[in-house]
C-alpha positions as CSV (number, residue, x, y, z in Angstrom):
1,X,0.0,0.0,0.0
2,X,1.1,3.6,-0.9
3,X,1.3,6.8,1.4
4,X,-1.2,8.7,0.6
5,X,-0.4,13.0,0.8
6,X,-3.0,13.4,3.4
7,X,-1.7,10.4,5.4
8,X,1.7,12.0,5.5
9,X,0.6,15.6,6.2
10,X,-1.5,13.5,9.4
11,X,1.9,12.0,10.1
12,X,3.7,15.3,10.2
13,X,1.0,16.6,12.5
14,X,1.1,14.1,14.7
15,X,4.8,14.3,15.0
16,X,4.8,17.9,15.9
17,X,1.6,17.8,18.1
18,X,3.8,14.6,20.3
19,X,6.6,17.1,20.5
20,X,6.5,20.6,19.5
21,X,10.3,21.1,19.0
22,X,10.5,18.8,16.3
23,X,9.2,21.9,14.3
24,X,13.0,22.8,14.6
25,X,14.1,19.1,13.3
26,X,11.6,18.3,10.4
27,X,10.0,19.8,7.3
28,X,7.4,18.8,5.4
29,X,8.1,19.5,1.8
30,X,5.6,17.5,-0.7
31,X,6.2,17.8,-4.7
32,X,2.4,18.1,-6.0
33,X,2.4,15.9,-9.5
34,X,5.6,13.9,-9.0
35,X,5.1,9.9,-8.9
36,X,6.4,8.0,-5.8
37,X,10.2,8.7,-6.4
38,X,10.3,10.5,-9.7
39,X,8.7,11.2,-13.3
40,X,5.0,12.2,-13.0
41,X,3.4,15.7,-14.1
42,X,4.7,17.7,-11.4
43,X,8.5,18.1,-11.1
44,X,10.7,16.0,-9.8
45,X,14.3,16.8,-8.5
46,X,15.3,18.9,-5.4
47,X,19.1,18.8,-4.9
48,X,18.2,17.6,-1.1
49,X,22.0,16.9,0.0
50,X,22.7,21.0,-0.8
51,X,19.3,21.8,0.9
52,X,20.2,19.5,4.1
53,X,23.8,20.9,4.0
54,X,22.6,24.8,3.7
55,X,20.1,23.7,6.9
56,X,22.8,22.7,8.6
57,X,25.6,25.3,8.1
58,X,23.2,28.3,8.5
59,X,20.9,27.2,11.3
60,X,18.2,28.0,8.9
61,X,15.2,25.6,7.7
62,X,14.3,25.4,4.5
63,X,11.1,27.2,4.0
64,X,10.8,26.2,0.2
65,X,13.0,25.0,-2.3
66,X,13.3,24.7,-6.0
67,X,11.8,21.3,-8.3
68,X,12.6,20.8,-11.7
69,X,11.3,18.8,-14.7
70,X,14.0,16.8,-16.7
71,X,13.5,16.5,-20.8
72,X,14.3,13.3,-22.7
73,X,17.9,14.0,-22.6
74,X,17.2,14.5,-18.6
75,X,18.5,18.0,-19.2
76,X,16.5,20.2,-17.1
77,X,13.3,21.7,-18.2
78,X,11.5,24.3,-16.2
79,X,11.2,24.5,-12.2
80,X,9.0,24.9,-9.7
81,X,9.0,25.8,-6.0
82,X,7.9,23.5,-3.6
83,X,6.8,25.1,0.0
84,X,7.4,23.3,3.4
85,X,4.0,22.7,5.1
86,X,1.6,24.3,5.8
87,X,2.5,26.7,3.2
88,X,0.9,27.0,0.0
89,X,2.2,27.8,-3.3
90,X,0.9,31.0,-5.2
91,X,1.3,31.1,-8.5
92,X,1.5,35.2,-9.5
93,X,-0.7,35.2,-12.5
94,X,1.3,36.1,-15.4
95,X,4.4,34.6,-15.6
96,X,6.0,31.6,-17.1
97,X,3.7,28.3,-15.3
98,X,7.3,26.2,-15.6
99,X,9.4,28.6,-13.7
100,X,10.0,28.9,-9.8
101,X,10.1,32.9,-10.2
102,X,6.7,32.8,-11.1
103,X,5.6,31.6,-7.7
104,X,6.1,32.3,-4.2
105,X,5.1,30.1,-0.9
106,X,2.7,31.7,1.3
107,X,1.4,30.9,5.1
């Protein structure tokens, strides 16, 4: 059986709601359209090992970071942010649908 995105947003909740300072320790960041591990409508690739690596020499969570689509010659192909929970992404109206600059995350 697959995780659902609601059953993991429960888990997350119930992680933080056992102990609230694991808000410090964990994020939640989901990739809407991407298939289990990769491929799927939505982008797929966040460079996690810089993102972790950035958390962990500035002391500074990750509040969103940047997906991106691969092409056939998995070259990429347009990117997308991705917010950590319970932030929602915004899209501005107007600008390019396949670019993160077009977006922003918002509480």
């Amino acid at each position: 059986m697959a995780l659902t995105p609601l059953g993991t947003i429960k888990y997350y909740e119930q992680v933080i709601d056992r102990a609230a300072d694991a808000a410090e320790d964990v994020r939640l960041i989901m990739l809407p359209g991407m298939d289990h591990c990769f491929g799927g409508p939505g982008p797929s690739l966040v460079n996690w090992v810089d993102e972790i690596d950035r958390w962990l020499e500035t002391g500074q969570a990750p509040q969103q970071v940047e997906a991106f689509w691969f092409n056939e010659e998995m070259q990429r192909d347009g990117s997308r942010l991705a917010c950590a929970y319970p932030a929602q992404l915004k899209y501005d109206g107007t600008g390019d649908p396949r670019a993160a600059s077009s977006f922003q995350c918002e509480p």
